[in-house]
C-alpha positions as CSV (number, residue, x, y, z in Angstrom):
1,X,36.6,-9.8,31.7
2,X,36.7,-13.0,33.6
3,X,36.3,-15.4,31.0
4,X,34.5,-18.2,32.3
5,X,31.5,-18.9,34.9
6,X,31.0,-21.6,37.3
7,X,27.7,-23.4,37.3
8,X,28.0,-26.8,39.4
9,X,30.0,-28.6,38.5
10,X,30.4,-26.7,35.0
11,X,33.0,-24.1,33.6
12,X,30.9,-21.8,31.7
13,X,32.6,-19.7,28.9
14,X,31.4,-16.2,28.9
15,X,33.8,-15.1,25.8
16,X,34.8,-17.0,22.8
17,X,37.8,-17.1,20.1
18,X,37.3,-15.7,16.8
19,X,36.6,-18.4,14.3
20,X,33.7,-19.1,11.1
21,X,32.8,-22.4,9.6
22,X,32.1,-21.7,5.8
23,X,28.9,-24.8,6.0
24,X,25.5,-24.8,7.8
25,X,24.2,-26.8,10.2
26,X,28.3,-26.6,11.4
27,X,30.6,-29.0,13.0
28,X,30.3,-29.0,16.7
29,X,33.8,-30.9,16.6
30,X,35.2,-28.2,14.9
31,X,34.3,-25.5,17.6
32,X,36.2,-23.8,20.0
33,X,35.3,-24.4,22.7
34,X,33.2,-27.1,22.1
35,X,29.6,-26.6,23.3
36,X,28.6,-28.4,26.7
37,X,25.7,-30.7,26.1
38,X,25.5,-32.8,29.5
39,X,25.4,-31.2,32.9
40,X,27.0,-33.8,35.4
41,X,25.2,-32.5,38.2
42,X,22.3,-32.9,36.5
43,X,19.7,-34.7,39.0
44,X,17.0,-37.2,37.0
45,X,13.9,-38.8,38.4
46,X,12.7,-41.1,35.6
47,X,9.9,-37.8,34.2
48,X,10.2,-39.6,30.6
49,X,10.1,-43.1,31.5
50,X,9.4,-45.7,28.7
51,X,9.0,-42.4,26.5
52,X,10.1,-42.2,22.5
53,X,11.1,-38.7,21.5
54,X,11.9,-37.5,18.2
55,X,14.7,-34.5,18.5
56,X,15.2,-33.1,15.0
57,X,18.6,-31.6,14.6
58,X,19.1,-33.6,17.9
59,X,22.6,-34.0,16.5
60,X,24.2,-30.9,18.0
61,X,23.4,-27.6,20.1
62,X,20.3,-27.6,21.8
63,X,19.2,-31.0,20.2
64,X,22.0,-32.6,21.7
65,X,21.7,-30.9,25.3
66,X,18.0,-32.1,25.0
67,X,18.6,-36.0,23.8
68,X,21.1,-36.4,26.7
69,X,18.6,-34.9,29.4
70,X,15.4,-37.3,27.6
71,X,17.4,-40.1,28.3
72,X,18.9,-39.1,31.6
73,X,14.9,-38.9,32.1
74,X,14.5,-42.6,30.7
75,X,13.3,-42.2,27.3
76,X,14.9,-43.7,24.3
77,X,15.6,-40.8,21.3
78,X,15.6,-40.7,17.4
79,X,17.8,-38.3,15.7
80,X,17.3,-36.9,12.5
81,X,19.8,-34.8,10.8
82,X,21.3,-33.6,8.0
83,X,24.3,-33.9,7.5
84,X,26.7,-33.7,10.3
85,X,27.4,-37.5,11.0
86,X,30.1,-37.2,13.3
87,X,28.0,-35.4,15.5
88,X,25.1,-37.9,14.8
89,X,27.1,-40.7,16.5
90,X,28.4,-38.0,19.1
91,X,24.4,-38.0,20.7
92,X,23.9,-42.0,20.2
93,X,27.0,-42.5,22.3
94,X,26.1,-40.6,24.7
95,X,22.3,-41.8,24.9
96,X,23.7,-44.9,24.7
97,X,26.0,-44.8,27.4
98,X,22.8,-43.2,29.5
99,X,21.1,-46.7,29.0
100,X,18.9,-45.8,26.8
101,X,18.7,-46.9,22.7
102,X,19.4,-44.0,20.0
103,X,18.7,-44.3,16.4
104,X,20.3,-41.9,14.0
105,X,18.4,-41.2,10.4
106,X,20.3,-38.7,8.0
107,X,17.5,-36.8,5.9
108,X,16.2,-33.5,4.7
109,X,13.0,-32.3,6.8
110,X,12.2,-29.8,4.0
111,X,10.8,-32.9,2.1
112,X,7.6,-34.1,2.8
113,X,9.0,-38.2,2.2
114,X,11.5,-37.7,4.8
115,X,9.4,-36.7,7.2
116,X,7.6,-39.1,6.8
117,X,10.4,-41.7,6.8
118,X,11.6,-40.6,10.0
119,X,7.6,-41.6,11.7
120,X,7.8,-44.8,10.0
121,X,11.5,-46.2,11.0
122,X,10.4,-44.8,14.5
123,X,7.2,-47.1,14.7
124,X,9.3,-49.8,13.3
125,X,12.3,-49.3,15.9
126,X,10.2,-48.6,19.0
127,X,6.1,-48.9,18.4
128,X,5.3,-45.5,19.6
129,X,5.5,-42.0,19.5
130,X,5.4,-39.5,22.9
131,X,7.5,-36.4,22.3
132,X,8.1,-34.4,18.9
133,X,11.1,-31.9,18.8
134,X,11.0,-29.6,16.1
135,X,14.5,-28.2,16.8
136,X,16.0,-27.7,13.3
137,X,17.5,-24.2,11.6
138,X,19.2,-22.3,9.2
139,X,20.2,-18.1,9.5
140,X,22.2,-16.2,6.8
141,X,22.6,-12.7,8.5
142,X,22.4,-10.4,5.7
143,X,23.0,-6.2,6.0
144,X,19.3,-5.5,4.3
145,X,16.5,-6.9,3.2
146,X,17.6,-5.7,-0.3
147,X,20.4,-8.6,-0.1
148,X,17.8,-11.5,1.1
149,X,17.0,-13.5,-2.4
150,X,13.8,-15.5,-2.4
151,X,16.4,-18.5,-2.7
152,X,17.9,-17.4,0.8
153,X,14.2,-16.8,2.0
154,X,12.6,-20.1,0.6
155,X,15.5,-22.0,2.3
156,X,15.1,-20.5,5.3
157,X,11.2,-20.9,5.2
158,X,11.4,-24.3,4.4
159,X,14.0,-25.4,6.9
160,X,12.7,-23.5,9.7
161,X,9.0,-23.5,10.0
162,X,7.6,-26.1,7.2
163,X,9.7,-28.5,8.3
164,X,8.3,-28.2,11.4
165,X,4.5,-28.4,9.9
166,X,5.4,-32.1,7.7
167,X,6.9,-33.5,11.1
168,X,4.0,-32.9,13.1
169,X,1.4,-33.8,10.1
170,X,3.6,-36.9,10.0
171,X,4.0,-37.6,13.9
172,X,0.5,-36.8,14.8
173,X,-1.4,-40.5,13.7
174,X,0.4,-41.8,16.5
175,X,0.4,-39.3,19.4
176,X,-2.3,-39.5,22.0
177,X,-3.9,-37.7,25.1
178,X,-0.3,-37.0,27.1
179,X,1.8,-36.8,24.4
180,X,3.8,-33.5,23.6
181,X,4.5,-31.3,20.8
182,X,7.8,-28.9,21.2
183,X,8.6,-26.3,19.1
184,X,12.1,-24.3,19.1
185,X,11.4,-20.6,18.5
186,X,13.7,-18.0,19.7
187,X,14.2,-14.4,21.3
188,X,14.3,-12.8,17.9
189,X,10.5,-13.6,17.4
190,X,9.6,-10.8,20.5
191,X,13.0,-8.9,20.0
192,X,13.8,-8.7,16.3
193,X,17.5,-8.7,14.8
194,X,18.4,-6.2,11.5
195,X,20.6,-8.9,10.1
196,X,18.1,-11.7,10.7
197,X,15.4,-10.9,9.1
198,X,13.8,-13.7,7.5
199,X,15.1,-16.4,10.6
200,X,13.3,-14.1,12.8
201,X,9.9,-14.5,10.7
202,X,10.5,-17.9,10.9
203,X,10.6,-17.7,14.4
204,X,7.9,-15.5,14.7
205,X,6.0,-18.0,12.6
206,X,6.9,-20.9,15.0
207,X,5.6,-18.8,17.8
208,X,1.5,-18.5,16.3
209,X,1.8,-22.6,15.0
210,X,2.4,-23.0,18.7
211,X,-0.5,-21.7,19.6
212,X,-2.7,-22.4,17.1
213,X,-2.1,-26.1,17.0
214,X,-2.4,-26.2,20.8
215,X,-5.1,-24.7,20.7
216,X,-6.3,-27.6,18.0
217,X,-5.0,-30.1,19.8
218,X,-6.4,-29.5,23.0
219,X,-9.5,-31.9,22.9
220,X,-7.0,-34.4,21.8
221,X,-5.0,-33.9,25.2
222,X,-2.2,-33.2,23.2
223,X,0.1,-31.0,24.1
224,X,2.3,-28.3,22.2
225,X,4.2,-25.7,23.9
226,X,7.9,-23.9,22.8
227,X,11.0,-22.5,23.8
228,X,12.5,-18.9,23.1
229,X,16.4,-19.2,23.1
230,X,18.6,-16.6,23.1
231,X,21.8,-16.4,22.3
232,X,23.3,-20.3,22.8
233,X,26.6,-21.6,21.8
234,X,25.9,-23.8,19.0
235,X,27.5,-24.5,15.4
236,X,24.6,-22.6,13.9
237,X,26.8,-19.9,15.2
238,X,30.1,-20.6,14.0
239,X,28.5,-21.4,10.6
240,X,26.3,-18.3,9.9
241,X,27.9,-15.0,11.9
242,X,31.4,-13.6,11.1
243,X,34.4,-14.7,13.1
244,X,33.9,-10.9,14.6
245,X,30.6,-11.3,15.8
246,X,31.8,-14.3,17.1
247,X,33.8,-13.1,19.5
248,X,31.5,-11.0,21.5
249,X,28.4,-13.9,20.6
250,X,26.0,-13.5,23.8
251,X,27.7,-10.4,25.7
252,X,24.8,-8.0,25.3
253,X,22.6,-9.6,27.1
254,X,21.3,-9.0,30.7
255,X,24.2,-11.9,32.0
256,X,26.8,-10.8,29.8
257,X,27.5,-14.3,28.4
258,X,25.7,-17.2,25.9
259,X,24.2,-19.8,27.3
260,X,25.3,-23.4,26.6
261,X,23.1,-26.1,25.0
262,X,23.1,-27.8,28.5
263,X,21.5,-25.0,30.3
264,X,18.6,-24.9,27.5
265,X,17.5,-28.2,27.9
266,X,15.6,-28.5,31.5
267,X,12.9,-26.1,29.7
268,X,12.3,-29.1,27.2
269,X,12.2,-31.6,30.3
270,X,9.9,-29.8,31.8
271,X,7.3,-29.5,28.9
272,X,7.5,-32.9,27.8
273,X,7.3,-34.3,31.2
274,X,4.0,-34.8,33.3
275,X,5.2,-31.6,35.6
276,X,3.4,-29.6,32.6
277,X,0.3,-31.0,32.3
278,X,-1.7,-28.4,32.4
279,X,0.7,-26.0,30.5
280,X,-0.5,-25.8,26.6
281,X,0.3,-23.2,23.8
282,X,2.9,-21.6,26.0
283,X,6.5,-20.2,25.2
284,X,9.2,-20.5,27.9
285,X,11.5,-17.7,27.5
286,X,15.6,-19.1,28.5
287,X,17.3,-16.0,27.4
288,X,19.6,-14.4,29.7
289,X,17.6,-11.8,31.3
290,X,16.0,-10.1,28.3
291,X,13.1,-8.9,28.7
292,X,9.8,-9.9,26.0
293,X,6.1,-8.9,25.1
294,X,5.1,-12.5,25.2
């Protein structure tokens, strides 16, 4: 198998080397390779211009990818995370050396406070709010539902979907007619996985907030759309599925290969930029060719 892909100016791994990280979220300085967040060929146009967005787990992955395209785009980017630091200061670097100001806040978006700490240091830093990312989550593949413990489920619950409610209850006081919601779902809403059960209701779950709060929302000219993923090369990854599984991560789909975090991102441009105006309650499926009942 040829082992990489060529995408502009981008070498594109389509296999990886076995290896596990024993800690969710996951290093993204401990992978191999490392995931590619920043497409050089990557053309901007100032869509986010004078923008704020809010990128949770904007740290890594997709969050990353994203942060680096907003401020390619002209907007300026809050981070909260959890607890991968290193790769906290990894995405204000870069932002940073994109022109643009970055502000990291380490926190746990399970907690209602911290939510709501993250909205208030952001009106202090900047004044505004434009664009939420609700980006972050946890998976613990397990065999059965038999070996899921309402510990594994609450945590996954929590992380995964009400964090995403207490950031948008939090956010919403200061977004106005323009301003976009963006929710990260995943392929394993429409698809399913046996080993990911409860992620996948999560997922599921992110799917009908979507459109339920757009469909709230609408008369505020607010808008709140998501993305479907599927498979990405992220630490969520390295940290969750066996160094096995992480050998062959991404071949079984349509293109034979994961995506990286950099190819994800344009999706999130596009639905937090004017181009999707009159696009609300949507999913955008970036998934390698499989196909869903959306």
């Amino acid at each position: 198998m040829n082992k990489t892909y060529q995408n502009a100016q981008v070498n594109i791994p389509t296999a990886f080397p076995e290896q596990h990280q024993e800690l969710q979220p996951g290093s993204q300085q401990m992978m191999n390779p490392m995931p590619i967040t920043d497409n050089p060929a990557y053309k901007a146009s100032g869509k986010l211009s004078g923008r704020v967005a809010i990128i949770t787990g904007g740290d890594s992955g997709i969050g990353q990818a994203v942060a680096v395209a907003y401020a390619k785009e002209g907007a300026d980017i809050v981070i909260p995370f959890f607890s991968e630091q290193e790769d906290a200061t990894q995405t204000a670097f870069m932002v940073e050396a994109l022109g643009r100001r970055c502000i990291t806040i380490k926190c746990n978006l399970k907690e209602e406070q911290a939510a709501q700490r993250v909205i208030d240091q952001t009106i202090r830093e900047f004044g505004h709010i434009d664009i939420l990312v609700n980006n972050i989550a946890v998976q613990f593949p397990q065999n059965s539902i038999e070996d899921i413990t309402a510990k594994q489920l609450t945590n996954t619950f929590d992380t995964n979907i009400l964090s995403y409610f207490l950031m948008t209850k939090a956010a919403l006081p200061y977004m106005k007619s323009g301003d976009s919601i963006i929710n990260t779902s995943s392929v394993t809403a429409y698809k399913g996985q046996p080993t990911l059960i409860d992620y996948s209701a999560t997922k599921g779950a992110i799917v009908s907030l979507t459109r339920s709060l757009a469909l709230s929302l609408a008369k505020s000219g607010i808008r709140v759309n998501a993305v479907a993923p599927g498979p990405v090369w992220t630490p969520l990854i390295t940290s969750s599925f066996s160094k096995e599984d992480v050998a062959k991560f991404g071949q079984d789909v349509p293109l034979g290969r994961a995506a990286q975090p950099f190819e994800i991102a344009p999706a999130y441009v596009y639905l937090a930029s004017d181009d999707s105006a009159y696009v609300t309650g949507q999913v955008l499926h970036v998934n390698g060719g499989t196909i869903t009942d959306s």
